[in-house]
LOMARTI-920828 format. One record per residue: residue number from 0; residue in one letter; x, y, z of N, C-alpha, C, O in turn. Coordinates in pm, whole numbers. Example, Ala and Ser with C-alpha at 12.3 -4.5 7.8 and 13.67 -1.06 7.14 Angstrom:
<recs>
REC    nr   rest     n.c1     n.c2     n.c3    ca.c1    ca.c2    ca.c3     c.c1     c.c2     c.c3     o.c1     o.c2     o.c3
REC     0      A     1319     -569      780     1230     -450      780     1320     -330      780     1424     -332      846
REC     1      S     1285     -225      708     1367     -106      714     1290        3      787     1341      114      804
</recs>
This chain:
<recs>
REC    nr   rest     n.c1     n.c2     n.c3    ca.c1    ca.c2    ca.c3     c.c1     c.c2     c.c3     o.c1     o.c2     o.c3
REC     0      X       85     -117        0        0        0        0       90      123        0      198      110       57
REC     1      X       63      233      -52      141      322      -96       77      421        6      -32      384       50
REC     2      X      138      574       65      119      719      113      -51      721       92     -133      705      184
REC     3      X      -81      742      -38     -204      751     -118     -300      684      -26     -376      733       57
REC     4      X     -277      544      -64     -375      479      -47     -408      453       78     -523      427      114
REC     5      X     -269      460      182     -318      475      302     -413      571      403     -476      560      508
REC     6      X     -380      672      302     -455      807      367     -601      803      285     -681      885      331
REC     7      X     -641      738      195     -772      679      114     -819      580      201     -941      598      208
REC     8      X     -785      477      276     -846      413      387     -842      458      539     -901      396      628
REC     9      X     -780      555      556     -793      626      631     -951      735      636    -1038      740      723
REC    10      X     -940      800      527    -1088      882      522    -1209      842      457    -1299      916      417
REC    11      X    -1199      672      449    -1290      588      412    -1327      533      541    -1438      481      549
REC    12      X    -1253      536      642    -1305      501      805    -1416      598      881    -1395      716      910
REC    13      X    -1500      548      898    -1597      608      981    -1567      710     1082    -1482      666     1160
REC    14      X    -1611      855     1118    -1594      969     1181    -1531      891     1279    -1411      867     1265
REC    15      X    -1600      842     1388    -1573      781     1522    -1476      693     1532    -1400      698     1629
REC    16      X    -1462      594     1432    -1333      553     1432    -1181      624     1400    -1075      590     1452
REC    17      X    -1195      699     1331    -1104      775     1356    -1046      827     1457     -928      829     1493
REC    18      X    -1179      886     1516    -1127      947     1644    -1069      851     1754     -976      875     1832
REC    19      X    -1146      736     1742    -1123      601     1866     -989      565     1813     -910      555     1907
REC    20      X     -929      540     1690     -773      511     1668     -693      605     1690     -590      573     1749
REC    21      X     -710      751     1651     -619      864     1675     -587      884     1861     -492      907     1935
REC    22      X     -685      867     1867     -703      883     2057     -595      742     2108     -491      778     2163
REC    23      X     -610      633     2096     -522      527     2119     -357      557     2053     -256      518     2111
REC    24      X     -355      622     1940     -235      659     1864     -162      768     1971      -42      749     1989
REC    25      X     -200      838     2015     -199      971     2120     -136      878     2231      -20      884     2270
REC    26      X     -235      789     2277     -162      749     2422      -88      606     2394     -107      519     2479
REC    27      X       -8      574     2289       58      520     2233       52      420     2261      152      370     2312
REC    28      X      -63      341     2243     -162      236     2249     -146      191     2071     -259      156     2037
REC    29      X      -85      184     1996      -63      107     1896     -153      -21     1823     -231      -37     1730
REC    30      X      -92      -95     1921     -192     -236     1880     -359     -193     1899     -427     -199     1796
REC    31      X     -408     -161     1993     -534     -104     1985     -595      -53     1881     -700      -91     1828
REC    32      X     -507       56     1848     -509      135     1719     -544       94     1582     -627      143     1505
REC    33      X     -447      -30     1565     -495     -104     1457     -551     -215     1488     -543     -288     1390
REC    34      X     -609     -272     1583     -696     -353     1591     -819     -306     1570     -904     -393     1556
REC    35      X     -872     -140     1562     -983      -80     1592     -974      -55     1419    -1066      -89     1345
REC    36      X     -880       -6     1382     -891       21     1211     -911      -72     1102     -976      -54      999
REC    37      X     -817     -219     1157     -884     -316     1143    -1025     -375     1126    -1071     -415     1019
REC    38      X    -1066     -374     1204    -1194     -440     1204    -1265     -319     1150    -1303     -359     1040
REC    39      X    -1302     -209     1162    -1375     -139     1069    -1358     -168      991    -1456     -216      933
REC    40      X    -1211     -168      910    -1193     -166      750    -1183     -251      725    -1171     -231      604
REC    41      X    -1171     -424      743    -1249     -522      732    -1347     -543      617    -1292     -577      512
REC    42      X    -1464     -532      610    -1535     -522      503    -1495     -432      403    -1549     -470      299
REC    43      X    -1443     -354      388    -1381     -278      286    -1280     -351      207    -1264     -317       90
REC    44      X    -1187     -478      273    -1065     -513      233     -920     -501      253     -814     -529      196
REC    45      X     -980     -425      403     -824     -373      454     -741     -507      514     -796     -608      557
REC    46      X     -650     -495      509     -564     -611      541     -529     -524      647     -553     -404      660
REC    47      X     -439     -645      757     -369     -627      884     -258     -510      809     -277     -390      829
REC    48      X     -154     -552      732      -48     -461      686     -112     -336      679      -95     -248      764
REC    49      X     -196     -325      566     -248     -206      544     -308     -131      712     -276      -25      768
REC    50      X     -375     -207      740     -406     -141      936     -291     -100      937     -290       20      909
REC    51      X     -153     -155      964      -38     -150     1065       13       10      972       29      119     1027
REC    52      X       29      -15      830       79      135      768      -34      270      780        5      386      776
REC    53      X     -186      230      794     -288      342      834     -179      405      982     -111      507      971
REC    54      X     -185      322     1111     -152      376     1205       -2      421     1236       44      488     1329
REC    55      X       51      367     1140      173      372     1115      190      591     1069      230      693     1126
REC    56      X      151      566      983      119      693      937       18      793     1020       36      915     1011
REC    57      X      -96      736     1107     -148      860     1203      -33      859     1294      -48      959     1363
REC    58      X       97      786     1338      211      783     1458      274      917     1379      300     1025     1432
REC    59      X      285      893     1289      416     1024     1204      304     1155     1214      341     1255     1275
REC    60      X      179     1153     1160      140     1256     1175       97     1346     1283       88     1468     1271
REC    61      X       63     1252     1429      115     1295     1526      215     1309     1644      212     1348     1761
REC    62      X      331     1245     1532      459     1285     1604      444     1273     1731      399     1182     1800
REC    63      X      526     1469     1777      578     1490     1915      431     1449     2043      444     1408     2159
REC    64      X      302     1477     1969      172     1517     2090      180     1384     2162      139     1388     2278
REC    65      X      236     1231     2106      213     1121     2181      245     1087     2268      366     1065     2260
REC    66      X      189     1055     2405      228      996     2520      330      882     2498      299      764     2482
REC    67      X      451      928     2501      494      773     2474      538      724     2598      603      793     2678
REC    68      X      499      580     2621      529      486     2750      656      501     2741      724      509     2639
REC    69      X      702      506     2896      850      580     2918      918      425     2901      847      345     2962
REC    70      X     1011      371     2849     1133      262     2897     1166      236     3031     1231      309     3107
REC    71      X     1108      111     3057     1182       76     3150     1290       77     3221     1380       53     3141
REC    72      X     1348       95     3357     1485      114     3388     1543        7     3397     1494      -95     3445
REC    73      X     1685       21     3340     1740      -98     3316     1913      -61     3406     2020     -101     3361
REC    74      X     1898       17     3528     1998      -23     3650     1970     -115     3744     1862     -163     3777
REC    75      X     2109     -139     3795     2138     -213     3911     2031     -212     4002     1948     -302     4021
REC    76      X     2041      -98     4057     1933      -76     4201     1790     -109     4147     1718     -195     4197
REC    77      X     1749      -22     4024     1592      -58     4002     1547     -196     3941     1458     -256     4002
REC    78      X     1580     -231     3871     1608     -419     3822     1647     -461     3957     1543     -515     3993
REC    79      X     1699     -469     4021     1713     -520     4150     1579     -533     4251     1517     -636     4278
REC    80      X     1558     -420     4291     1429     -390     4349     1316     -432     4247     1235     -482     4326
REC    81      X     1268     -441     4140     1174     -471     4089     1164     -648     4070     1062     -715     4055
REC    82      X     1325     -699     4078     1297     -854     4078     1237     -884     4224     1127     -926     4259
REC    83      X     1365     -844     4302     1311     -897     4473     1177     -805     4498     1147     -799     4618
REC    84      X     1103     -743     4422      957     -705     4478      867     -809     4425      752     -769     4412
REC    85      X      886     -930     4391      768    -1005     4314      780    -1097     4397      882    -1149     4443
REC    86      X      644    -1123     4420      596    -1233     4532      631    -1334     4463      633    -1370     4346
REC    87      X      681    -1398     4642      757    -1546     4610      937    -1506     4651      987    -1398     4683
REC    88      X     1007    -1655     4631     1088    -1613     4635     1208    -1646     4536     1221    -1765     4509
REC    89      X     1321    -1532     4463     1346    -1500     4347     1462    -1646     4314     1549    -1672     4397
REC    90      X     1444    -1731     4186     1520    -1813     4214     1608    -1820     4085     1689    -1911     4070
REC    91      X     1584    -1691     3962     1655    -1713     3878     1578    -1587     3776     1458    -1582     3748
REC    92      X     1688    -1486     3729     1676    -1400     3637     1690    -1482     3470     1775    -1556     3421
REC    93      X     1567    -1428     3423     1560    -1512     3301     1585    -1404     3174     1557    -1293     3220
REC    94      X     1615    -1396     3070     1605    -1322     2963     1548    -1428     2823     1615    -1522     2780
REC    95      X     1414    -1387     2770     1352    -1431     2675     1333    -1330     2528     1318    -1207     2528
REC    96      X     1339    -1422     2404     1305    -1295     2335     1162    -1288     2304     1105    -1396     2324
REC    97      X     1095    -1204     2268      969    -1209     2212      960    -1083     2101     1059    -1010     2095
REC    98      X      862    -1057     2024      846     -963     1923      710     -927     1895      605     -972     1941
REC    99      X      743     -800     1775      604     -778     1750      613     -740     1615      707     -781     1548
REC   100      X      508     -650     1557      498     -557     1454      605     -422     1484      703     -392     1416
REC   101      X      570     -373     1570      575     -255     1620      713     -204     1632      773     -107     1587
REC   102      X      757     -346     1743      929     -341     1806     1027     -424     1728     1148     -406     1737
REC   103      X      968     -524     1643     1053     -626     1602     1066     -754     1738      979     -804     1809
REC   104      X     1214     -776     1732     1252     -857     1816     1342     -726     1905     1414     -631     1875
REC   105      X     1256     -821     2093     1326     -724     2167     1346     -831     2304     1297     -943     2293
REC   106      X     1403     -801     2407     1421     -909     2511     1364     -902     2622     1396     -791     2664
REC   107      X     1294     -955     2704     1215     -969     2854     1300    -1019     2917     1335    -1134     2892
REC   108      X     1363     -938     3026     1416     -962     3157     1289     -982     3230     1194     -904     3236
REC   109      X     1310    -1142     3304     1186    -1179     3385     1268    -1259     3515     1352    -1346     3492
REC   110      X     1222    -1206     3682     1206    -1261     3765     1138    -1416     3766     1022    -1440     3731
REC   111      X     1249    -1529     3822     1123    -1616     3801     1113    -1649     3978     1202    -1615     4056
REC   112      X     1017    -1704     4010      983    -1709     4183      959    -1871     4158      936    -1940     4059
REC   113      X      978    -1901     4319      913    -2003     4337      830    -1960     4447      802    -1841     4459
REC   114      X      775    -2077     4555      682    -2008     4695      592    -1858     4653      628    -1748     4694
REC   115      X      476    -1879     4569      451    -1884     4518      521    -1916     4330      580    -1823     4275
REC   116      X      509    -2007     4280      552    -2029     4187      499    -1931     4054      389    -1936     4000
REC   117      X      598    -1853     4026      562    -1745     3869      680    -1702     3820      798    -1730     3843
REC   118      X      616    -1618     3737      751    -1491     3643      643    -1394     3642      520    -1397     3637
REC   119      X      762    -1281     3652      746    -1136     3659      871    -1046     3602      994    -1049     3605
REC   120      X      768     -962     3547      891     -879     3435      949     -744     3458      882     -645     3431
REC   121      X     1090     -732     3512     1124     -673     3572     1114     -555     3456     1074     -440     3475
REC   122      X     1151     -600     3358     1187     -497     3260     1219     -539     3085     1297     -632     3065
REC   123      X     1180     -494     3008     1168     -506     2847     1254     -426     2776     1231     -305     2782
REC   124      X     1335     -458     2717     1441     -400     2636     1425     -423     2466     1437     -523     2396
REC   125      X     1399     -313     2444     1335     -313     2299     1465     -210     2255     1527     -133     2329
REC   126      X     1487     -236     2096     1612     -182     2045     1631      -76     2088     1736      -49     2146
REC   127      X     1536        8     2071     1543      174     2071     1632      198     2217     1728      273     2228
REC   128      X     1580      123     2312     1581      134     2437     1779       72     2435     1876      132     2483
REC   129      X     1778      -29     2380     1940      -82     2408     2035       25     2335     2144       61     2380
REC   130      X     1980       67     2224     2055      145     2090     2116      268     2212     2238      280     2223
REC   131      X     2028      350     2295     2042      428     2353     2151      414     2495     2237      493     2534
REC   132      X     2103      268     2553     2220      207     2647     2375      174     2570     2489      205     2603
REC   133      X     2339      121     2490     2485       97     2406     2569      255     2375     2687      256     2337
REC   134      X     2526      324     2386     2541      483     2301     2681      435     2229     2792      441     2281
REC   135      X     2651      386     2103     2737      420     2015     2856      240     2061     2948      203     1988
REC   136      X     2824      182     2161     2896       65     2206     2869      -27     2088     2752      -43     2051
REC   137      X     2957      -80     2034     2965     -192     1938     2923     -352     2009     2993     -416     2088
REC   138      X     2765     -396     1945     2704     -504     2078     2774     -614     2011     2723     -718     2052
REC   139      X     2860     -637     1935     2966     -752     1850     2843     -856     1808     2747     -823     1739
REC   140      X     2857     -938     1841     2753    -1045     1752     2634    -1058     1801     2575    -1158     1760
REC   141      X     2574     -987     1878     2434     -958     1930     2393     -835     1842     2444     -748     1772
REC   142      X     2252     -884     1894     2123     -812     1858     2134     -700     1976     2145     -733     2094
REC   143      X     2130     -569     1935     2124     -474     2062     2050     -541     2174     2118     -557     2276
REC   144      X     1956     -575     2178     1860     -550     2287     1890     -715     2333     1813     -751     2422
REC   145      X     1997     -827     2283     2042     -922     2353     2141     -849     2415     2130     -831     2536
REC   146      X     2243     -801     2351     2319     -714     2416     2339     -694     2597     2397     -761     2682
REC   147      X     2231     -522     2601     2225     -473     2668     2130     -617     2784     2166     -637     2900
REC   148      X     2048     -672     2736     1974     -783     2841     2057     -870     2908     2021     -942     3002
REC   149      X     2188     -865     2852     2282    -1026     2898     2352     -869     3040     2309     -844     3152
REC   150      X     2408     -837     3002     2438     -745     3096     2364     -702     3226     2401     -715     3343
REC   151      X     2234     -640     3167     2147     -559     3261     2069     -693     3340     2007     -668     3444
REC   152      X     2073     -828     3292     2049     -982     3345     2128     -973     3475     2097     -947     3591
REC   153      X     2255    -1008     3405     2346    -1078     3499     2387     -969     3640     2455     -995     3739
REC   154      X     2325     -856     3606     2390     -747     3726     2297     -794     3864     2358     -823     3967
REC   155      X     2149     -798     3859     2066     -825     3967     2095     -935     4016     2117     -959     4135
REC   156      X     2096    -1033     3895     2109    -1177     3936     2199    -1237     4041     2183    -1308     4141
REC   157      X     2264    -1201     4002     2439    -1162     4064     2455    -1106     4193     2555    -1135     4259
REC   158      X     2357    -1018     4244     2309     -922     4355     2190     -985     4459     2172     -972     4580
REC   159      X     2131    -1047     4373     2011    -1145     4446     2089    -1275     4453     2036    -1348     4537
REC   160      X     2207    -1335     4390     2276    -1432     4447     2213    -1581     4385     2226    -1690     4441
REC   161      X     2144    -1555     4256     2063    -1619     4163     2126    -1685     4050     2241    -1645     4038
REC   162      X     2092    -1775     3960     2142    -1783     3849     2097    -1700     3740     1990    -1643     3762
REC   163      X     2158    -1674     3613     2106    -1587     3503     2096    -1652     3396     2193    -1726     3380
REC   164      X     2006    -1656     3299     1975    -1754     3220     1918    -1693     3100     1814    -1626     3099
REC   165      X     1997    -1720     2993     1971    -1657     2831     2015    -1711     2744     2118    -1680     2685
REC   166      X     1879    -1883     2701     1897    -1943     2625     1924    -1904     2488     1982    -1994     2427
REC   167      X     1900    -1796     2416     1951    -1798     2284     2007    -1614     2272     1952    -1531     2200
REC   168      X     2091    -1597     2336     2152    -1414     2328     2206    -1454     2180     2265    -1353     2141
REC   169      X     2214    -1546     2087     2274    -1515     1973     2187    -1492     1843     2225    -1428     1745
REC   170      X     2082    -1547     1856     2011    -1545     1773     1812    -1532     1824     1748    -1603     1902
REC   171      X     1773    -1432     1751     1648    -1396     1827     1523    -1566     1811     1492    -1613     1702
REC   172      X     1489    -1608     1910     1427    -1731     1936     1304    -1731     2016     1307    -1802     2116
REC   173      X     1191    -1661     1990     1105    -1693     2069     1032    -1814     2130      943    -1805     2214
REC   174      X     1094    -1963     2062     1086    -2069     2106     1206    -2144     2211     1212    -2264     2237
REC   175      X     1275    -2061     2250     1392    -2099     2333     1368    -2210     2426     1246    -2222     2439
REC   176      X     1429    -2290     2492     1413    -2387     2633     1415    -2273     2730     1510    -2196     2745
REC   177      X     1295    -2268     2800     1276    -2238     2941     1368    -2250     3035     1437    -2352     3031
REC   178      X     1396    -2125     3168     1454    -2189     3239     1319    -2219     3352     1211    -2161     3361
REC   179      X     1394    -2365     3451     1263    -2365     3562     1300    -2452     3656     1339    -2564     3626
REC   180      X     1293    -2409     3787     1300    -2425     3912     1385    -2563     3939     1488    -2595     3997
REC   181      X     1292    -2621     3870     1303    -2792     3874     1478    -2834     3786     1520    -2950     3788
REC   182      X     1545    -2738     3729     1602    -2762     3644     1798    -2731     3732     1913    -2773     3717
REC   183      X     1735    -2647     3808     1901    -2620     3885     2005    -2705     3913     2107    -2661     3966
</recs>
């Protein structure tokens, strides 16, 4: 889909939808965004892509006005405090990759507990976010945001006296082996 045609399914969307995607675009609610443009334009023939470049293009046109969700902190002290704040008790810093449309491939630093048994996510490192930690650092055969995760991992872990665990930092794998409790 071309500039054109995106902005042609754009003012082929119903008043209210507009407003209901622009308003989600604003508080940088994304997926919303085109899930809502989506399904309107649906019967018209809009495809997911075409959704993703509609909102893609209301993001550029409202630029600076968007709330954008701040990045996670990715120090010592606050990764620290945000693992040992998750109920249960902390038995291993995990780093997973996962992705999207939006971010690509980016990495989840996750608390895992046992006593109560879970995971909890201390913090998400999406490129933009590592590109900026790296400033200008050469991440050698990583993916930025494995990068900065093997690092900003092993610092808490290390501090909570845990193991650190990042089955695939070389190559982005959202099917990786788990780490888990049972496995130490």
């Amino acid at each position: 889909m071309t500039g054109i045609r995106a902005t042609e399914c754009w003012e082929r969307l119903p008043q209210e939808v507009r407003e209901q995607a622009d308003g989600l675009v604003l508080r940088d609610a994304v997926f919303q965004s085109v899930r809502v443009v989506r399904k309107a334009g649906q019967p018209h023939g809009l495809r997911l892509p075409d959704a993703q470049l509609v909102v893609s293009e209301r993001s550029v046109h409202h630029g600076d006005r968007i709330a954008r969700t701040p990045d996670d902190p990715l120090d010592l002290d606050s990764l620290t405090a945000r693992a040992a704040g998750v109920p249960g008790c902390v038995v291993a810093i995990e780093a997973v990759w996962d992705g999207d449309t939006v971010h690509d491939w980016f990495v989840i630093l996750l608390a895992v507990a046992a006593d109560p048994e879970g995971e909890h996510r201390p913090a998400t490192i999406y490129r933009r976010t590592a590109l900026r930690h790296l400033a200008g650092e050469d991440p050698g055969p990583f993916h930025p945001s494995a990068a900065v995760a093997d690092k900003a991992g092993r610092a808490p872990a290390g501090r909570l006296s845990v193991p650190f665990r990042f089955a695939s930092p070389h190559t982005a794998d959202g099917e990786a082996p788990r780490w888990r409790p049972s496995r130490r």
